[in-house]
N, CA, C and O atoms as a GROMACS GRO file, in nm:
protein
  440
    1UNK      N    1   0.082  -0.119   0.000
    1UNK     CA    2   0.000   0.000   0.000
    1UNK      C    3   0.087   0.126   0.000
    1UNK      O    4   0.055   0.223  -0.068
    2UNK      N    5   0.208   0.125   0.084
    2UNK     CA    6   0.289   0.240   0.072
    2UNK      C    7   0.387   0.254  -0.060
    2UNK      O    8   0.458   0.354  -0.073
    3UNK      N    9   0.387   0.186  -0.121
    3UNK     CA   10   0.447   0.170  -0.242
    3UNK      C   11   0.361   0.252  -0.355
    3UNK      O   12   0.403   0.335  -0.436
    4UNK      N   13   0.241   0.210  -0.337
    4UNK     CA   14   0.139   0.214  -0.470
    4UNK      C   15   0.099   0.373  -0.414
    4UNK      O   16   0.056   0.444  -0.505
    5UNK      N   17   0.106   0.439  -0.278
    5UNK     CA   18   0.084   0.526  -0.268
    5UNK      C   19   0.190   0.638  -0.323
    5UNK      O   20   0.178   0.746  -0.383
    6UNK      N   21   0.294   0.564  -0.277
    6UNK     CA   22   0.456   0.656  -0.369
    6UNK      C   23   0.457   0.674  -0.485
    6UNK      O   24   0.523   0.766  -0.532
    7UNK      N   25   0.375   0.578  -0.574
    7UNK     CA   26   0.420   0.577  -0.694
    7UNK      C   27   0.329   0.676  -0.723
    7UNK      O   28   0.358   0.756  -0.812
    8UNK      N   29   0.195   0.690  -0.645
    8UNK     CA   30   0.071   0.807  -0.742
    8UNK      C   31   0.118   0.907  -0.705
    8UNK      O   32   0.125   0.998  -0.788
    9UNK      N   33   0.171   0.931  -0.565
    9UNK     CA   34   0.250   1.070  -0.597
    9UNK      C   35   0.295   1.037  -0.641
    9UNK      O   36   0.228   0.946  -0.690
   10UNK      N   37   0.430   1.033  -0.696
   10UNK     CA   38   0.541   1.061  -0.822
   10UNK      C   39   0.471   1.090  -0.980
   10UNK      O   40   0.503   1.152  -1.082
   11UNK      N   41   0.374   1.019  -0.942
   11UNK     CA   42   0.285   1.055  -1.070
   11UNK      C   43   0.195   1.193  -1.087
   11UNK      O   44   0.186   1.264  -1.187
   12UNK      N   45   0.138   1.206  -0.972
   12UNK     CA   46   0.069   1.372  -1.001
   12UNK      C   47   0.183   1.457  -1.008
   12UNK      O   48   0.192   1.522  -1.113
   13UNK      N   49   0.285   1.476  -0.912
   13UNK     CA   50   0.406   1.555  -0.938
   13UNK      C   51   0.458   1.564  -1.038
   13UNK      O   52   0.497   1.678  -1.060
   14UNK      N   53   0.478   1.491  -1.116
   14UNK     CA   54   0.529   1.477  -1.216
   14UNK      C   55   0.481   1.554  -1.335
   14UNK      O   56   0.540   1.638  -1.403
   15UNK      N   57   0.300   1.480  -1.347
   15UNK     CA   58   0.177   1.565  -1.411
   15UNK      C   59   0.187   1.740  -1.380
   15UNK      O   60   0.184   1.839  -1.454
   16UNK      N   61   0.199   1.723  -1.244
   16UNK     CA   62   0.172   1.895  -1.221
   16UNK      C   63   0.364   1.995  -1.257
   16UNK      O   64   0.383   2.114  -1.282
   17UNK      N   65   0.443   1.906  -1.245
   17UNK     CA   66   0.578   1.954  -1.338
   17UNK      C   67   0.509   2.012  -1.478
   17UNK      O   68   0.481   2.126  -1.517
   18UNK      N   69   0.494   1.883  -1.532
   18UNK     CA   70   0.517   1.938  -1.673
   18UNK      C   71   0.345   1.988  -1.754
   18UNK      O   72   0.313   1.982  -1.873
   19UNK      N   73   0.258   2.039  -1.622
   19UNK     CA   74   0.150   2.112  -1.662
   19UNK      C   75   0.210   2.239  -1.651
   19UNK      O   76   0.171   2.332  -1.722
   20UNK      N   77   0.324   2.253  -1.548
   20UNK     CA   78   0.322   2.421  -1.529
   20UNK      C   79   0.485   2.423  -1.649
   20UNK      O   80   0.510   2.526  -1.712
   21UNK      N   81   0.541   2.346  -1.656
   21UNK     CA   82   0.656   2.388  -1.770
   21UNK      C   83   0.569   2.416  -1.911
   21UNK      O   84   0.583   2.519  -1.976
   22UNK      N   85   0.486   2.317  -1.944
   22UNK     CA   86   0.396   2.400  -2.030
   22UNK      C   87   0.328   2.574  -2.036
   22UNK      O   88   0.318   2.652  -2.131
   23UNK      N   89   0.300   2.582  -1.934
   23UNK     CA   90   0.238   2.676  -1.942
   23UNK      C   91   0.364   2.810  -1.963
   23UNK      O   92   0.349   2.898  -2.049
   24UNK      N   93   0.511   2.804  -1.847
   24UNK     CA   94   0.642   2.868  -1.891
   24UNK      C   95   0.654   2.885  -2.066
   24UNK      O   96   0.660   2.998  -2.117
   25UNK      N   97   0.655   2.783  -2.133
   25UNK     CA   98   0.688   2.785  -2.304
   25UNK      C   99   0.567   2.851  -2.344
   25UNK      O  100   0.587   2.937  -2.429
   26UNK      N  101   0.442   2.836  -2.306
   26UNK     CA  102   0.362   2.932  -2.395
   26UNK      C  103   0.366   3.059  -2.342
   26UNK      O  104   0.276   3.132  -2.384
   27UNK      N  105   0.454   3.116  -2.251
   27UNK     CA  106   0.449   3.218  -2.178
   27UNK      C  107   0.301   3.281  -2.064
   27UNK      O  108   0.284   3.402  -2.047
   28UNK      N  109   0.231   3.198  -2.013
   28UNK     CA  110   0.135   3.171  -1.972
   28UNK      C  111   0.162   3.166  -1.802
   28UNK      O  112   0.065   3.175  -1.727
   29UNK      N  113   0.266   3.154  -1.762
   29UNK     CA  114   0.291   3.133  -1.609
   29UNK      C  115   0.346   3.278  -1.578
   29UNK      O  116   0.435   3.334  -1.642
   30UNK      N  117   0.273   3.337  -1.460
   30UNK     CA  118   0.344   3.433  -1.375
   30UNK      C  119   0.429   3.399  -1.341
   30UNK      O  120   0.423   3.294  -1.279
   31UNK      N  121   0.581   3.473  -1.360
   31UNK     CA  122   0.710   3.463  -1.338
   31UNK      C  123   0.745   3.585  -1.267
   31UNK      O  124   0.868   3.595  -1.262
   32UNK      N  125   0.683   3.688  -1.208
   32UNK     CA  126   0.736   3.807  -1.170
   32UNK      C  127   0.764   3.927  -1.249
   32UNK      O  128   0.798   4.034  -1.200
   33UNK      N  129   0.751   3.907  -1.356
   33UNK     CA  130   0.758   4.016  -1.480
   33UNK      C  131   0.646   3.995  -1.590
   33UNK      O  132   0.635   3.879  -1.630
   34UNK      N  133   0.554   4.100  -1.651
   34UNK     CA  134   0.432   4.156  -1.759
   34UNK      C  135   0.477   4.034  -1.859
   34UNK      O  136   0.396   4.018  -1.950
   35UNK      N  137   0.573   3.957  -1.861
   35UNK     CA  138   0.551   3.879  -1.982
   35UNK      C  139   0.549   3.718  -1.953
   35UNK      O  140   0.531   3.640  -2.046
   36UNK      N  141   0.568   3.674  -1.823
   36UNK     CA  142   0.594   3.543  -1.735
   36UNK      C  143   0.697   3.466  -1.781
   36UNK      O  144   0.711   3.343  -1.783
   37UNK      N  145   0.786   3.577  -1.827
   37UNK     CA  146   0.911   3.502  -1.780
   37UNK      C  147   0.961   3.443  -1.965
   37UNK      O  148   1.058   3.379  -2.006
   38UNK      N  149   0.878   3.485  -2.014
   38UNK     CA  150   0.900   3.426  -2.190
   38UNK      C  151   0.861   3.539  -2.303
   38UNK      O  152   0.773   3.521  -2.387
   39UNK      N  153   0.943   3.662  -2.290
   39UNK     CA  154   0.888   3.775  -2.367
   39UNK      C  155   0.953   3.711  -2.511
   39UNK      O  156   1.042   3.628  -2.531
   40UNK      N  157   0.882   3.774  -2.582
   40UNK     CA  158   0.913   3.769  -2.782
   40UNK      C  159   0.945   3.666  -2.809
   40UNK      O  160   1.062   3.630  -2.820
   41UNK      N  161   0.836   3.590  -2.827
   41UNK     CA  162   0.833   3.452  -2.842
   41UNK      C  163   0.895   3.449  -3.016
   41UNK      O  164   1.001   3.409  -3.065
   42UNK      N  165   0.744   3.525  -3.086
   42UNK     CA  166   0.741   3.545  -3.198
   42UNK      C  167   0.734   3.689  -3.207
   42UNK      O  168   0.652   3.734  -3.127
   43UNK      N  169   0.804   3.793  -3.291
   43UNK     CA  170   0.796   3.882  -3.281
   43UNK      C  171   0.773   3.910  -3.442
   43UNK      O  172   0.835   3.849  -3.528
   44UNK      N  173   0.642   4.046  -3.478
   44UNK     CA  174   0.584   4.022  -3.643
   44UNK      C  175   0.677   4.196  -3.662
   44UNK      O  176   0.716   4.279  -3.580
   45UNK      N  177   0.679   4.192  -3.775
   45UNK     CA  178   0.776   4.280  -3.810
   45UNK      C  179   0.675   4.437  -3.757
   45UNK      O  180   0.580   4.448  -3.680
   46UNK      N  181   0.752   4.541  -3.841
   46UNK     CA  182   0.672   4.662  -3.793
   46UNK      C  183   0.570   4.671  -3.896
   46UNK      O  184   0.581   4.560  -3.947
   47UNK      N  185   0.473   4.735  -3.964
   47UNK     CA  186   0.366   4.725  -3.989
   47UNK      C  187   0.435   4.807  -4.125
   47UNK      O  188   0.409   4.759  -4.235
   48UNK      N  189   0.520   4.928  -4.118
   48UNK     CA  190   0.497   5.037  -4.207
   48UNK      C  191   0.655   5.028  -4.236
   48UNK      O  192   0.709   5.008  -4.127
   49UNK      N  193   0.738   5.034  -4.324
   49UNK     CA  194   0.855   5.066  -4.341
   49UNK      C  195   0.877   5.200  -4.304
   49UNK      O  196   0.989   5.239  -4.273
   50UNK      N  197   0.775   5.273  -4.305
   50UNK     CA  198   0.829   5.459  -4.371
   50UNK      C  199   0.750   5.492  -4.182
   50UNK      O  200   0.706   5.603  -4.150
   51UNK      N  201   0.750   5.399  -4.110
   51UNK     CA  202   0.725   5.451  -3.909
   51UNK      C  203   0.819   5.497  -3.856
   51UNK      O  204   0.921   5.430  -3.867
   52UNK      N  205   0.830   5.656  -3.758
   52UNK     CA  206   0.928   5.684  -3.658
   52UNK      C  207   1.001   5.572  -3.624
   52UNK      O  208   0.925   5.477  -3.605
   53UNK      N  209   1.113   5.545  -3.609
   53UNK     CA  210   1.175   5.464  -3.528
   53UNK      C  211   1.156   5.493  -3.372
   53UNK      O  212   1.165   5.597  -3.306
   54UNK      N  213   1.129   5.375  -3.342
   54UNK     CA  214   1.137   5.350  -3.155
   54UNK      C  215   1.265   5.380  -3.094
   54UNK      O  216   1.315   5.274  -3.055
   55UNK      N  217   1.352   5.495  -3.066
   55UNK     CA  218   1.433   5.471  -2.987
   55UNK      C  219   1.490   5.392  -2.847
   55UNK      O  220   1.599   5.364  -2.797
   56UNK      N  221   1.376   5.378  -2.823
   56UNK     CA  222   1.359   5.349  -2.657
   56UNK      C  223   1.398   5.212  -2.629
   56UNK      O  224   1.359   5.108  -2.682
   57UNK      N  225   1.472   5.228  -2.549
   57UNK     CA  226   1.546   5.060  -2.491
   57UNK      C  227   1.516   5.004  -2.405
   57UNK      O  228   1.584   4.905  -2.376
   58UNK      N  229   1.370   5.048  -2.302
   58UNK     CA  230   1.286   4.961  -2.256
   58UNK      C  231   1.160   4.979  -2.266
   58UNK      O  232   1.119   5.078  -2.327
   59UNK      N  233   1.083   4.900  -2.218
   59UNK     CA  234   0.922   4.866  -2.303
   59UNK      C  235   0.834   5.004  -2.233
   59UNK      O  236   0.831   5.021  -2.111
   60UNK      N  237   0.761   5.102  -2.336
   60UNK     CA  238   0.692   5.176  -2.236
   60UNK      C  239   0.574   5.185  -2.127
   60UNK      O  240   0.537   5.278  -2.055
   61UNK      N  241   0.519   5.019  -2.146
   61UNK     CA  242   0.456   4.972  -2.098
   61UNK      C  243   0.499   4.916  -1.908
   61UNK      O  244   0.469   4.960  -1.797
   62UNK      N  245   0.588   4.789  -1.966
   62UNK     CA  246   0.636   4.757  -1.852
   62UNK      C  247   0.783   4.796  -1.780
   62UNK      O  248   0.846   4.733  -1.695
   63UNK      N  249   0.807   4.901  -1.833
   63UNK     CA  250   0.926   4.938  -1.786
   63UNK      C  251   1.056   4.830  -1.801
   63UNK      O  252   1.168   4.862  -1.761
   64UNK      N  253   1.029   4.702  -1.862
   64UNK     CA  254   1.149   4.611  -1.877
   64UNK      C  255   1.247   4.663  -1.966
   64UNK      O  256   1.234   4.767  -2.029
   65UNK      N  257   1.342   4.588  -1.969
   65UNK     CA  258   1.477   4.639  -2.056
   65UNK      C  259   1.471   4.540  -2.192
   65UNK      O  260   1.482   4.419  -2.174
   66UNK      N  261   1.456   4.583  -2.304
   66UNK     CA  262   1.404   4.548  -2.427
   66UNK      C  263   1.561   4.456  -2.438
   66UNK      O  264   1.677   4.474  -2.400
   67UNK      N  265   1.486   4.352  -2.511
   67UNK     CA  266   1.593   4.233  -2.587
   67UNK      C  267   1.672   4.181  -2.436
   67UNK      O  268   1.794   4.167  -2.436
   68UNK      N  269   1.587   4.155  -2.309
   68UNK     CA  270   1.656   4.091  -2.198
   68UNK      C  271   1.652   3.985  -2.207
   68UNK      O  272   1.740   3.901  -2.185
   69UNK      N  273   1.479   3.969  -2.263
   69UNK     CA  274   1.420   3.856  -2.206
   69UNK      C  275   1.377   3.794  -2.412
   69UNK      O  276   1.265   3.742  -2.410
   70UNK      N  277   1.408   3.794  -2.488
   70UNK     CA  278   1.417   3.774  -2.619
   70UNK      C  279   1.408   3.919  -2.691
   70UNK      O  280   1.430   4.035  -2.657
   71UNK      N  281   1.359   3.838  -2.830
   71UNK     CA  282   1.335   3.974  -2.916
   71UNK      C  283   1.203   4.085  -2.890
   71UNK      O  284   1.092   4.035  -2.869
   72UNK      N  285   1.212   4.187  -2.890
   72UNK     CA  286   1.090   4.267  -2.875
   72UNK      C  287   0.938   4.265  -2.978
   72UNK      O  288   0.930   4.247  -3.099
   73UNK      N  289   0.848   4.285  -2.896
   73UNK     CA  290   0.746   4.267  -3.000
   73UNK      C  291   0.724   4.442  -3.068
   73UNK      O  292   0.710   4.544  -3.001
   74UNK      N  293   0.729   4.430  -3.230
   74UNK     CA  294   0.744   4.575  -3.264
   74UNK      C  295   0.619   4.550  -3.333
   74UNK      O  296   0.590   4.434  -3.363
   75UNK      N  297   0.534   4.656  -3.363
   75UNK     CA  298   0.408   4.701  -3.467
   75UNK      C  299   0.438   4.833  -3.501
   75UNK      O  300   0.552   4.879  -3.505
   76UNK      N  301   0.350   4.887  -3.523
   76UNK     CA  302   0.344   5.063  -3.574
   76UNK      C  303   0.137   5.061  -3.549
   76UNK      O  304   0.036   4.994  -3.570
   77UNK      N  305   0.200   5.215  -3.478
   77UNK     CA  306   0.085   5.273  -3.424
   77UNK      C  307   0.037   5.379  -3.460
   77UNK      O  308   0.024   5.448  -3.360
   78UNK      N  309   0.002   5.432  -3.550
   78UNK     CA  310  -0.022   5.580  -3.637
   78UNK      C  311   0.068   5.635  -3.695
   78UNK      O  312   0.048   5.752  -3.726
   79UNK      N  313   0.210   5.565  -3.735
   79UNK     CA  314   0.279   5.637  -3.822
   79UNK      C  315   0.394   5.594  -3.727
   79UNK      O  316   0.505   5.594  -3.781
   80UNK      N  317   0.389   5.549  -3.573
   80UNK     CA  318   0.520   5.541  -3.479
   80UNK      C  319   0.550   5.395  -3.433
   80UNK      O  320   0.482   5.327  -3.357
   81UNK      N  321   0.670   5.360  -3.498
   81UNK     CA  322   0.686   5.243  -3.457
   81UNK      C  323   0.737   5.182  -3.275
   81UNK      O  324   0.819   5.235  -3.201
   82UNK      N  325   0.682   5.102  -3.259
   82UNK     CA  326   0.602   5.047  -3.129
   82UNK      C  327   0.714   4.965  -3.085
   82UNK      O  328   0.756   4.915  -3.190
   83UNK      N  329   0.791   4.921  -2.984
   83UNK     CA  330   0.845   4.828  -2.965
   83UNK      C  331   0.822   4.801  -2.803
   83UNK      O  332   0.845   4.895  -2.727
   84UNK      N  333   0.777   4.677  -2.750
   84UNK     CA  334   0.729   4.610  -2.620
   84UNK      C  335   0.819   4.509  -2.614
   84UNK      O  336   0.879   4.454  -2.706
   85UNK      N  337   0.824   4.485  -2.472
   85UNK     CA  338   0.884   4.404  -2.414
   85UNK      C  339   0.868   4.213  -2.439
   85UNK      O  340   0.940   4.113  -2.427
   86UNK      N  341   0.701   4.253  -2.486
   86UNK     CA  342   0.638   4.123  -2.484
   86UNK      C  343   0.465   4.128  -2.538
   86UNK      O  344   0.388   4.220  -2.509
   87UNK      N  345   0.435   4.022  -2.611
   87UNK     CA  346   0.304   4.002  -2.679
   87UNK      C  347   0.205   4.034  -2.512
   87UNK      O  348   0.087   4.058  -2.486
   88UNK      N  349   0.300   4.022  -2.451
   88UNK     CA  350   0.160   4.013  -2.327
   88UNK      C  351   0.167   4.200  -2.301
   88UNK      O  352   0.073   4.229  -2.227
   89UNK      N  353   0.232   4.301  -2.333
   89UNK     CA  354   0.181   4.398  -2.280
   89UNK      C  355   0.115   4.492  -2.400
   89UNK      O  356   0.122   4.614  -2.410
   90UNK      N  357   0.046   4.396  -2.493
   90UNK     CA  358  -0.004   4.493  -2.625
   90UNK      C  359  -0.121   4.502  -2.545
   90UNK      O  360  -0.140   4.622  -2.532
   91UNK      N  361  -0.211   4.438  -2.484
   91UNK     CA  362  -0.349   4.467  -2.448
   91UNK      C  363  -0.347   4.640  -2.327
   91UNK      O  364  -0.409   4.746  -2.319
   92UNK      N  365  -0.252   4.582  -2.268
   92UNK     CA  366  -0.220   4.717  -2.166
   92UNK      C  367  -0.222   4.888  -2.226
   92UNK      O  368  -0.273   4.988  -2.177
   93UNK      N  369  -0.131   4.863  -2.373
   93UNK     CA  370  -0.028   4.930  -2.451
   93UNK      C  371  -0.195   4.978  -2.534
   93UNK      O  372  -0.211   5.091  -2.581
   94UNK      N  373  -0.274   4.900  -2.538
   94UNK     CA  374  -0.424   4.940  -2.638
   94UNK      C  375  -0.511   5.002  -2.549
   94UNK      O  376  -0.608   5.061  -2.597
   95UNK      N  377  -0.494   5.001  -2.437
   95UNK     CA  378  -0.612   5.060  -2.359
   95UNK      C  379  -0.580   5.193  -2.309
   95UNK      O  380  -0.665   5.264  -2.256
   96UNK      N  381  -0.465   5.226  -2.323
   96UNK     CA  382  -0.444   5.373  -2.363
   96UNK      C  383  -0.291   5.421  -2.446
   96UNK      O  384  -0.199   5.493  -2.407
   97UNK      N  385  -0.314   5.344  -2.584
   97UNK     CA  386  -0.184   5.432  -2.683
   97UNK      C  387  -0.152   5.565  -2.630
   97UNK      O  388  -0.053   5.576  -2.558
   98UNK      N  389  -0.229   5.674  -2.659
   98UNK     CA  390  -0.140   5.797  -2.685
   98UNK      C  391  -0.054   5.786  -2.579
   98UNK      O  392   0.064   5.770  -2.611
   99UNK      N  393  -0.092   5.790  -2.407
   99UNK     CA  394   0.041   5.758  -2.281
   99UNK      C  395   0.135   5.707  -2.354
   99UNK      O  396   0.232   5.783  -2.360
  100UNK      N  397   0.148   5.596  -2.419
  100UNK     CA  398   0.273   5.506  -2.417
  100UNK      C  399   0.331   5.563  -2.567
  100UNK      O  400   0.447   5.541  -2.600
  101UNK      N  401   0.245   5.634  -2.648
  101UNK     CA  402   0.322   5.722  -2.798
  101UNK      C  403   0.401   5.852  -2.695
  101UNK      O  404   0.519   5.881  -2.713
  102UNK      N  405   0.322   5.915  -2.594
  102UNK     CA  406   0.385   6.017  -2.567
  102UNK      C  407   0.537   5.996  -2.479
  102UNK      O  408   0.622   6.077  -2.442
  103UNK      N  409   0.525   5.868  -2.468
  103UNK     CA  410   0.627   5.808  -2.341
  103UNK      C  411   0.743   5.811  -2.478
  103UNK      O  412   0.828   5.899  -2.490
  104UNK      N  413   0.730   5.719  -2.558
  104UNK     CA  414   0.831   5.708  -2.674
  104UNK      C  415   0.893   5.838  -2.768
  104UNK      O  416   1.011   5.860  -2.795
  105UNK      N  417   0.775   5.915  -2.808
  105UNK     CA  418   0.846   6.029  -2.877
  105UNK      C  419   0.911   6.125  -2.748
  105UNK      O  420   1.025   6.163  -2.774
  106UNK      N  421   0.874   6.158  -2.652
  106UNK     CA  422   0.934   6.168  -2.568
  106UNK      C  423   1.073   6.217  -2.565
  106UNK      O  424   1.142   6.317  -2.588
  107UNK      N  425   1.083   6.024  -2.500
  107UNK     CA  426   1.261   5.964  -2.516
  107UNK      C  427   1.342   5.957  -2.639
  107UNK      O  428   1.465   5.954  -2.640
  108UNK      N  429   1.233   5.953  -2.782
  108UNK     CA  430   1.315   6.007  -2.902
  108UNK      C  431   1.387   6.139  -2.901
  108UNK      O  432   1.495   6.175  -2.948
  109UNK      N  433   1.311   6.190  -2.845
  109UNK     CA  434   1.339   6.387  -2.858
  109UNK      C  435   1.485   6.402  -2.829
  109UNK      O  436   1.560   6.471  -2.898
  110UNK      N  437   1.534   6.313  -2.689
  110UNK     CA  438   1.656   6.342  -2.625
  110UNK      C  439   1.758   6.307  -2.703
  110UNK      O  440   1.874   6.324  -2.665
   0.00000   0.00000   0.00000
């Protein structure tokens, strides 16, 4: 009985390992940082060839330091190209653009 009980743990543990390493690769697990720990998985190019360039070397969203944690996710946003830390802070980055355009041209200016 104590055997067969060892073995089902080793078995849910095991299950619950590689439920949450899954969730790490799809970037899906809170890790302590806006992107859980797996920023720019896939990153899609910028939208516009002829967009401001992003100067800015960390995300204006989450304040991270761009290309730490992979490649940055870039788009273009009215003519200004966009660069985030991670696919996870575009929803943030949409619920109020102009803040995070004014954050970037900004830090271009300097």
């Amino acid at each position: 009985m104590k055997k067969t009980n060892l073995y089902l743990f080793l078995a849910v543990g095991a299950l619950g390992v590689m439920a949450f390493s899954s969730k790490i690769i799809a970037g899906d697990a809170p890790m302590g940082s806006c992107c859980g720990g797996m920023a720019g998985m896939t990153t899609p190019v910028a939208d516009d060839a002829k967009a401001t360039p992003d100067l800015l070397t960390t995300c204006p969203v989450s304040g991270d330091k761009l290309n730490e944690m992979g490649a940055p996710y870039v788009f273009t946003y009215k003519g200004q190209e966009v660069k985030l830390c991670c696919k996870s802070c575009k929803p943030k980055f949409d619920k109020d653009p102009e803040k995070y355009i004014a954050i970037i041209r900004a830090a271009d200016k300097k």
